[in-house]
Short mmCIF file of the C-alpha atoms (twelve columns), coordinates in Angstrom:
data_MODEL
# 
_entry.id   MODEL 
# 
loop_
_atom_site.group_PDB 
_atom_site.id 
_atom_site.type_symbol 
_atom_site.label_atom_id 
_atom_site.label_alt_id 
_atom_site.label_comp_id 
_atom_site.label_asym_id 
_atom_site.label_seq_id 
_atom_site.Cartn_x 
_atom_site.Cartn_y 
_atom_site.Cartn_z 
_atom_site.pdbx_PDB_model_num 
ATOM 1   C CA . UNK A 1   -110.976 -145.884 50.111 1 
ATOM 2   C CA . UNK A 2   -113.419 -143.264 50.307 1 
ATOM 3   C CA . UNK A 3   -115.993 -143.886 53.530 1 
ATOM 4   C CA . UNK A 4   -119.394 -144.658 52.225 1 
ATOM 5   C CA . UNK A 5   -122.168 -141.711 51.951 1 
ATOM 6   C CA . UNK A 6   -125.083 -142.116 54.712 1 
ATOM 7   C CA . UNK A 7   -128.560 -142.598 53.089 1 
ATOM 8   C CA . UNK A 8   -131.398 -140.431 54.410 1 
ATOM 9   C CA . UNK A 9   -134.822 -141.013 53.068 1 
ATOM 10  C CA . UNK A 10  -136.808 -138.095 53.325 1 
ATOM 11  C CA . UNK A 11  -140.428 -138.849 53.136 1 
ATOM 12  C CA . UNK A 12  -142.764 -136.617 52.225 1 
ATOM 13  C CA . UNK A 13  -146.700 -137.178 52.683 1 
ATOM 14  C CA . UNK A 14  -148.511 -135.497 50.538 1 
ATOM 15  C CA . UNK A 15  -151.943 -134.064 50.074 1 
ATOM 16  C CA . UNK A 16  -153.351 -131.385 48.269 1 
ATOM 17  C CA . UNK A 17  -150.522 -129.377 48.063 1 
ATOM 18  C CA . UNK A 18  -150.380 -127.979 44.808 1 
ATOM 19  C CA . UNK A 19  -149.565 -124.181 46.317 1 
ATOM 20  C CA . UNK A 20  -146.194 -125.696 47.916 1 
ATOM 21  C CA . UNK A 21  -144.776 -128.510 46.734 1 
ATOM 22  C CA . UNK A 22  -142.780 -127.479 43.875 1 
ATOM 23  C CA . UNK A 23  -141.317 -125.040 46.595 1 
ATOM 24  C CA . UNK A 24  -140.419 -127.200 49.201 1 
ATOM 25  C CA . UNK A 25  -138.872 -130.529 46.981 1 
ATOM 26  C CA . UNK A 26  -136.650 -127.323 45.071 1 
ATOM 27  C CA . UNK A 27  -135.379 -126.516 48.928 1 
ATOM 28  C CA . UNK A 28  -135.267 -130.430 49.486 1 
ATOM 29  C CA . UNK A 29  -132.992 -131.292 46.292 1 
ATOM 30  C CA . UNK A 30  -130.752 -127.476 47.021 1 
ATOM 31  C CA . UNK A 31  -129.385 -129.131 50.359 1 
ATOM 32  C CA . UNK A 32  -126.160 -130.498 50.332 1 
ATOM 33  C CA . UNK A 33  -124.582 -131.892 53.831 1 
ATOM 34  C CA . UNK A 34  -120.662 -133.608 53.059 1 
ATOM 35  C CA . UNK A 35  -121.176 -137.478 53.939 1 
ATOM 36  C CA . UNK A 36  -124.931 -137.394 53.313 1 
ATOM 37  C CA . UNK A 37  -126.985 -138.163 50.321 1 
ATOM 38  C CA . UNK A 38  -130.705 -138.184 49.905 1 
ATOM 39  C CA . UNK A 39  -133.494 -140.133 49.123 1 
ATOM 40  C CA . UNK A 40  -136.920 -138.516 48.556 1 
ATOM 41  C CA . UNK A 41  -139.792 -140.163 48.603 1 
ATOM 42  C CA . UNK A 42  -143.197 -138.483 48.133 1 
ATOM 43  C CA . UNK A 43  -146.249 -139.994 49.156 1 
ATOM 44  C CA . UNK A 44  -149.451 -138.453 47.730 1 
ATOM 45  C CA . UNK A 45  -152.249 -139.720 49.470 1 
ATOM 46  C CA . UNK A 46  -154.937 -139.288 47.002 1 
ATOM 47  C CA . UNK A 47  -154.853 -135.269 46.179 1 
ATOM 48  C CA . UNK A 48  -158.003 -134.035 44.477 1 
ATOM 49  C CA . UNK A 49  -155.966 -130.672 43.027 1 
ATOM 50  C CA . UNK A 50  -153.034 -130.414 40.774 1 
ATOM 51  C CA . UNK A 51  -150.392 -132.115 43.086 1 
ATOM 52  C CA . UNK A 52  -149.490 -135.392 41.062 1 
ATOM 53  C CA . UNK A 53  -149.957 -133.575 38.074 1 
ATOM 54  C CA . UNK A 54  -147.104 -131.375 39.281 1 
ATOM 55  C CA . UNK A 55  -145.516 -134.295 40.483 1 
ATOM 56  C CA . UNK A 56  -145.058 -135.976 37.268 1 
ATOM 57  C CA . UNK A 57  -144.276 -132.737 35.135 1 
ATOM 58  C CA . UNK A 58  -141.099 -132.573 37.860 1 
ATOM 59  C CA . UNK A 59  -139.886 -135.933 37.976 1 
ATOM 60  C CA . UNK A 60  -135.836 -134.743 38.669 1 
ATOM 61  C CA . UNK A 61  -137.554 -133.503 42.691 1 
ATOM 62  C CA . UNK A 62  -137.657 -136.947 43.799 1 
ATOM 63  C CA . UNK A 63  -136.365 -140.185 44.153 1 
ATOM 64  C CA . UNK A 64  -139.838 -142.000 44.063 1 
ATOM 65  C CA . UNK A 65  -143.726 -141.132 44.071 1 
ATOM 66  C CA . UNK A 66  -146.007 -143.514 45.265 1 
ATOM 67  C CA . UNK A 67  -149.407 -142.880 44.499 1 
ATOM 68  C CA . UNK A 68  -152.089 -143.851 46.992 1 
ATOM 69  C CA . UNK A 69  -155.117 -145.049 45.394 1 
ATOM 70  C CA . UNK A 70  -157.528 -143.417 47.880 1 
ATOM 71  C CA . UNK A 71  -156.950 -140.913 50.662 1 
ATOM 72  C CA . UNK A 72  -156.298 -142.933 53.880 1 
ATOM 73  C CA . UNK A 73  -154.623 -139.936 56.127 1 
ATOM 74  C CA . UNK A 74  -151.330 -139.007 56.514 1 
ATOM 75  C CA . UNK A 75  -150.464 -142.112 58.775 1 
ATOM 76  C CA . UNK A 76  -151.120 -144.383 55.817 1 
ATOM 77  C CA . UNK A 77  -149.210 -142.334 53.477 1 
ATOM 78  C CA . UNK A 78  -145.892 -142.747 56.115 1 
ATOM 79  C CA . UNK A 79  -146.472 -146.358 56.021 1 
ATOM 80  C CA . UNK A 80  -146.080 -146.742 52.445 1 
ATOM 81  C CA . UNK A 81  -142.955 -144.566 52.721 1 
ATOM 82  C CA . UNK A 82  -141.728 -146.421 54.808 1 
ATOM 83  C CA . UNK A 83  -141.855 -149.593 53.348 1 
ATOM 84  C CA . UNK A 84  -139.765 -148.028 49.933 1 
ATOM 85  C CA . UNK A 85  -137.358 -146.173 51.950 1 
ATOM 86  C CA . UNK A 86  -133.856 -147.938 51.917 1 
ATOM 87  C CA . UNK A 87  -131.751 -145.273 53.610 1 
ATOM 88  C CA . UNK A 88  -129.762 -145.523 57.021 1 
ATOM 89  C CA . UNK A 89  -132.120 -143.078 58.389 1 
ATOM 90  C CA . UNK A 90  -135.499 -141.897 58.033 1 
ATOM 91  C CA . UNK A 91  -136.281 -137.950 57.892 1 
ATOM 92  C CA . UNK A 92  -139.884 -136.719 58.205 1 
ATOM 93  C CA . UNK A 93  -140.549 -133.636 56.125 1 
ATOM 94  C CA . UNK A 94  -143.815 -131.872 55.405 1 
ATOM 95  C CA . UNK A 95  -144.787 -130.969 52.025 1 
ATOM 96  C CA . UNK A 96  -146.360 -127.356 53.328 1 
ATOM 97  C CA . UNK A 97  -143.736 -124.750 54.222 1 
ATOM 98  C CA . UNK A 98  -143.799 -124.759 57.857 1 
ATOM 99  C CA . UNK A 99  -140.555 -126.510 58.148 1 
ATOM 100 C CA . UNK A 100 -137.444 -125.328 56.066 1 
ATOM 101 C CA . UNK A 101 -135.142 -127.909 54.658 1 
ATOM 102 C CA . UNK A 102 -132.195 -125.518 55.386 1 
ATOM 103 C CA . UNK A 103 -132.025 -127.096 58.886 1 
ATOM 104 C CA . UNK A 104 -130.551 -131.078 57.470 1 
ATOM 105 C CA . UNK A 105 -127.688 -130.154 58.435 1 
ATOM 106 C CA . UNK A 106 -127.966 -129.101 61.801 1 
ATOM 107 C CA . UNK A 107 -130.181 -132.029 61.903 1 
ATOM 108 C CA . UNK A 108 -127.720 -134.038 60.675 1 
ATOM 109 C CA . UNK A 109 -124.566 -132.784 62.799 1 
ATOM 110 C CA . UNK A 110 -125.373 -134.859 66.057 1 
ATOM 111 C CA . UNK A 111 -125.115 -138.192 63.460 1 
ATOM 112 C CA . UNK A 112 -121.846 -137.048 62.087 1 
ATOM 113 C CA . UNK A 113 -120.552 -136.209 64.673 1 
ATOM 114 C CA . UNK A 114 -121.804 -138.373 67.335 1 
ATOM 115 C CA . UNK A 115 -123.252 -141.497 65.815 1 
ATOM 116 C CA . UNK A 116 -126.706 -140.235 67.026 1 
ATOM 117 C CA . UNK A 117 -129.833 -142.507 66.446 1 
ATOM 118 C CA . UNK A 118 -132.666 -140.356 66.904 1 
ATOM 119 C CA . UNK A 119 -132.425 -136.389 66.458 1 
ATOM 120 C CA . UNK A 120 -135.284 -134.152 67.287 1 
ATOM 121 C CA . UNK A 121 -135.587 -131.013 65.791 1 
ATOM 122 C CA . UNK A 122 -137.603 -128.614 68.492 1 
ATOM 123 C CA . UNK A 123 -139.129 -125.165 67.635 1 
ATOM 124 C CA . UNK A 124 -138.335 -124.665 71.442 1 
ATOM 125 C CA . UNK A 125 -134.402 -124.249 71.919 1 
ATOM 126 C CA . UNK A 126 -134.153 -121.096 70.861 1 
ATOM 127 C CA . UNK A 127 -134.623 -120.972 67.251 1 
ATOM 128 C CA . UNK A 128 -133.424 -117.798 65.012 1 
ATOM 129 C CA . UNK A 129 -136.986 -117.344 64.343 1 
ATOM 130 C CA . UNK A 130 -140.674 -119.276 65.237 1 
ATOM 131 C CA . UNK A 131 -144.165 -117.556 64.096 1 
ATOM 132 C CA . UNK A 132 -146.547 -117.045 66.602 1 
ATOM 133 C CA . UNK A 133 -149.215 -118.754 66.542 1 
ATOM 134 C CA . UNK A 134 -151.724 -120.448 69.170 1 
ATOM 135 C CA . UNK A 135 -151.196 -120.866 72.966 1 
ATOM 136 C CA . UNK A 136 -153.469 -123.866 73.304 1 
ATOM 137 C CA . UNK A 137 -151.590 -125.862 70.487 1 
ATOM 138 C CA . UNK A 138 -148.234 -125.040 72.443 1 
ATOM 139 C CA . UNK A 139 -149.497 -125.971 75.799 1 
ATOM 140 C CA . UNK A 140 -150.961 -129.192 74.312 1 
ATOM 141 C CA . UNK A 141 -147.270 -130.262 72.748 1 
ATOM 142 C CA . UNK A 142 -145.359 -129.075 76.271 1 
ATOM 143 C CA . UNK A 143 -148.679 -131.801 77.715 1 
ATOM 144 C CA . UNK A 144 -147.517 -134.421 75.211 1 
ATOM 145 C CA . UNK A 145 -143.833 -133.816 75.634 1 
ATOM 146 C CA . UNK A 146 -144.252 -134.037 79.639 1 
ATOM 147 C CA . UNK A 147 -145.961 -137.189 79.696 1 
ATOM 148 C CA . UNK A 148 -143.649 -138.698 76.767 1 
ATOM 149 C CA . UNK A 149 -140.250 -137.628 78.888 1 
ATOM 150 C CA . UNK A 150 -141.787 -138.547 82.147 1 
ATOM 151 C CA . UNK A 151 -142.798 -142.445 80.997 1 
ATOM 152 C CA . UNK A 152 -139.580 -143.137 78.931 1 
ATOM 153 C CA . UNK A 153 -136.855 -140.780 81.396 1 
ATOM 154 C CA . UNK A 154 -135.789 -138.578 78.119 1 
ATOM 155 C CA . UNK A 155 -135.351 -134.741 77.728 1 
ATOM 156 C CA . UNK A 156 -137.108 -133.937 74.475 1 
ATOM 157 C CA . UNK A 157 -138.262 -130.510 74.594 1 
ATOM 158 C CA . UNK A 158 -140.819 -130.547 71.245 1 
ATOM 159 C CA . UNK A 159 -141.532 -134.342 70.626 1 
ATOM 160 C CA . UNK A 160 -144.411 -133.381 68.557 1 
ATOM 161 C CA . UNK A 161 -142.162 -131.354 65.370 1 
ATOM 162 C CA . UNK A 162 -141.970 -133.065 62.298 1 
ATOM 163 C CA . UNK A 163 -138.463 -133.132 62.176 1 
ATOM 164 C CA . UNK A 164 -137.749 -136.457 63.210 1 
ATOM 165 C CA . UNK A 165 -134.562 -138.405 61.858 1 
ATOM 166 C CA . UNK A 166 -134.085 -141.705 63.239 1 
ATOM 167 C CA . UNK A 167 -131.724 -144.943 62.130 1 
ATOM 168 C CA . UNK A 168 -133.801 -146.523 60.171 1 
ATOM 169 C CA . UNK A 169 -133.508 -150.070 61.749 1 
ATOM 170 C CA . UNK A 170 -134.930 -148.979 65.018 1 
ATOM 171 C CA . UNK A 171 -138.632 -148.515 63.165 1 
ATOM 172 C CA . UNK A 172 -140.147 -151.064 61.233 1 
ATOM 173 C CA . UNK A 173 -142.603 -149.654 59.748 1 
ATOM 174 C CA . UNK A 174 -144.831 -152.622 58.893 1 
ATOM 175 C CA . UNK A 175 -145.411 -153.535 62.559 1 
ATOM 176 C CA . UNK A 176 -147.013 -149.437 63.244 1 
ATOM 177 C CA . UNK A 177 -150.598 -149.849 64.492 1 
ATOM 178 C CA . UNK A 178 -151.759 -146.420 63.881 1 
ATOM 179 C CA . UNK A 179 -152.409 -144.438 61.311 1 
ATOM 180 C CA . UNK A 180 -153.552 -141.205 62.836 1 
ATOM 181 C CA . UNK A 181 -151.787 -138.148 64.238 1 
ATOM 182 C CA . UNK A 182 -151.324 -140.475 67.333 1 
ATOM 183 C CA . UNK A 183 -148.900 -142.561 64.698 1 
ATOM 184 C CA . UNK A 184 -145.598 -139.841 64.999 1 
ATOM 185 C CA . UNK A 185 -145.764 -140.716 68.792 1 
ATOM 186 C CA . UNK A 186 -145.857 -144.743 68.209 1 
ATOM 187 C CA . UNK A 187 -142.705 -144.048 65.734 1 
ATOM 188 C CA . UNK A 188 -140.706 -142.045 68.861 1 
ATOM 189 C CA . UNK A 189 -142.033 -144.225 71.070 1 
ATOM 190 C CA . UNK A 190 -140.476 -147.600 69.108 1 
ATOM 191 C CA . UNK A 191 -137.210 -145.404 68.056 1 
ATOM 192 C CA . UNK A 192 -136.583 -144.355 71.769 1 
ATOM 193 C CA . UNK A 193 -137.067 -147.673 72.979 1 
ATOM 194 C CA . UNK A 194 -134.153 -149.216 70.724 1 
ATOM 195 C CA . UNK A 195 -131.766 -145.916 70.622 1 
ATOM 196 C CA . UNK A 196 -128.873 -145.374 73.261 1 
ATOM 197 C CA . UNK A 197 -127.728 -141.765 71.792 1 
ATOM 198 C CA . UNK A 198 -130.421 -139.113 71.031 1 
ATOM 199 C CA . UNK A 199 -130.772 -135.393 70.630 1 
ATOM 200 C CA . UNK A 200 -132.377 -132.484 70.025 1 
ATOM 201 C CA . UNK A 201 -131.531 -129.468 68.178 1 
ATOM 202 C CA . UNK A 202 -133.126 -126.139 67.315 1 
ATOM 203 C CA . UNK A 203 -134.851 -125.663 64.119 1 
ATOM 204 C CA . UNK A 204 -137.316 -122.287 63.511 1 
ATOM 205 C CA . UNK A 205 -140.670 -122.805 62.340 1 
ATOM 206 C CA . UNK A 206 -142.907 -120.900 60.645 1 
ATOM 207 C CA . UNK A 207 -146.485 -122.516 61.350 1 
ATOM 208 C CA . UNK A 208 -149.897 -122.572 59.335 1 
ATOM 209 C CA . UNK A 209 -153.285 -120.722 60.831 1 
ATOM 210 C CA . UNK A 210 -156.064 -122.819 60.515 1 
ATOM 211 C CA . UNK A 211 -157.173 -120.784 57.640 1 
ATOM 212 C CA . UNK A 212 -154.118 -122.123 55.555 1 
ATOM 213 C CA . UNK A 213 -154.595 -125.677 56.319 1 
ATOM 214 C CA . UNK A 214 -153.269 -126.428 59.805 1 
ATOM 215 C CA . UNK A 215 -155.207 -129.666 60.426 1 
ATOM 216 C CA . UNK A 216 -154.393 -130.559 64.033 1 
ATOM 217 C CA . UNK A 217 -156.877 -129.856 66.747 1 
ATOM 218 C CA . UNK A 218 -157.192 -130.021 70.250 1 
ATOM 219 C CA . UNK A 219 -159.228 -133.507 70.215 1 
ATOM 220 C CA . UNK A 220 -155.651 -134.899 69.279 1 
ATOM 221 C CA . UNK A 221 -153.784 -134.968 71.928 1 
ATOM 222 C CA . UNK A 222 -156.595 -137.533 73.656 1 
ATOM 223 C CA . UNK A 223 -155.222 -140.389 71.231 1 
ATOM 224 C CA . UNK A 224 -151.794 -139.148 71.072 1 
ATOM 225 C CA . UNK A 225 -151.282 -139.576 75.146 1 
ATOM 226 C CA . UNK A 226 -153.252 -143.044 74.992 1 
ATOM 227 C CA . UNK A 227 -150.605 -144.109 72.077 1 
ATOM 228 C CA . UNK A 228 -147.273 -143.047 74.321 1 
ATOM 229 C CA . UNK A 229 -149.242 -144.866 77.639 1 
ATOM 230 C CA . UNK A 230 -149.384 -147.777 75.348 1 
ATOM 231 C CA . UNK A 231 -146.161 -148.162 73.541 1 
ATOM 232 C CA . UNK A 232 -144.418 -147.089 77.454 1 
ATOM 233 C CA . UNK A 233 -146.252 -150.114 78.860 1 
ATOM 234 C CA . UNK A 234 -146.192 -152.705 75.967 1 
ATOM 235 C CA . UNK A 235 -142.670 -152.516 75.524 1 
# 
């Protein structure tokens, strides 16, 4: 009998994207990793340009699209992918093109291979390629990395890239208390805290300017630090 595919739900938060998304679901539904088989689930979070419109006119992209009624922030937009997904594991993706879909696989290898339950893809182990970009935003993820290894004795080296796959049982997503950019750390912080076998592998990045819609900002990393103190402490 033929061993049964993995799930991994790829969810995709959405918001005024029209200039990318057709790209990056096309890259999403091209990959093809043996074992694997994907769920996509796009979450637009109340887009005032052409993005559902797109959506809809390109229904065979995606799984499911769950339209917010009102914009509520990306952390809202997780939670209600979260509560459709129904895969073994849980895979973050943008829908901008900072991170490329070619890297599932490698993503995916440490699971195959090693029963993995969290894999972090880092823009710092020596990717074939990462854009330069802004010191202060690196320092500040190094900062949040630090404090995240130092409180829960791991050896993430870029805790703060969207690439995030996790077994999906370790997260449920109806208990998260945030809904900000502090909400990716509460999701580590839970996954970590239930995971015996986690890794990190390279992925290259090619990052936004603020000028084409990179959103986070120094002020950030305030909450983000207070959210690992908590979770570290609450557990």
């Amino acid at each position: 009998m033929a061993k049964k595919k993995l799930t991994i739900s790829v969810i995709m938060p959405s918001y005024n994207e029209q200039a990318t998304i057709i790209e990056i679901l096309t890259r999403v539904r091209a990959q093809k990793v043996a074992a694997c088989k994907f769920e996509v689930i796009v979450v637009d979070d109340g887009s005032s340009d052409k993005t559902v419109e797109l959506l809809e006119q390109n229904p065979e992209l995606y799984d499911q699209l769950i339209k917010m009624p009102q914009n509520g922030g990306k952390g809202a937009a997780v939670k209600a992918g979260l509560k459709s997904a129904t895969g073994d594991y849980i895979l973050f993706q943008d829908a901008d093109l900072e991170y490329d879909p070619a890297e599932y696989a490698n993503l995916l290898t440490p699971v195959l291979k090693f029963n993995a339950d969290i894999v972090m893809g880092s823009r710092f182990l020596a990717p074939k390629y990462t854009r330069v970009a802004y010191f202060w935003n690196k320092v500040g993820n190094r900062f949040i990395t630090f404090v995240f290894n130092i409180l829960n004795n791991t050896t993430f080296t870029d805790i703060y890239s969207c690439y995030l796959l996790y077994r999906r049982s370790l997260v449920h997503g109806e208990s998260l208390t945030t809904v900000g950019w502090e909400q990716h750390a509460e999701i580590l912080s839970r996954a970590v805290a239930g995971a015996g076998n986690m890794y990190d592998v390279p992925i290259s990045y090619h990052g936004r300017t603020v000028e084409e819609g990179k959103k986070i900002r120094a002020h950030h990393v305030i909450a983000v630090i207070k959210t690992i103190i908590v979770q570290r402490f609450s557990k």
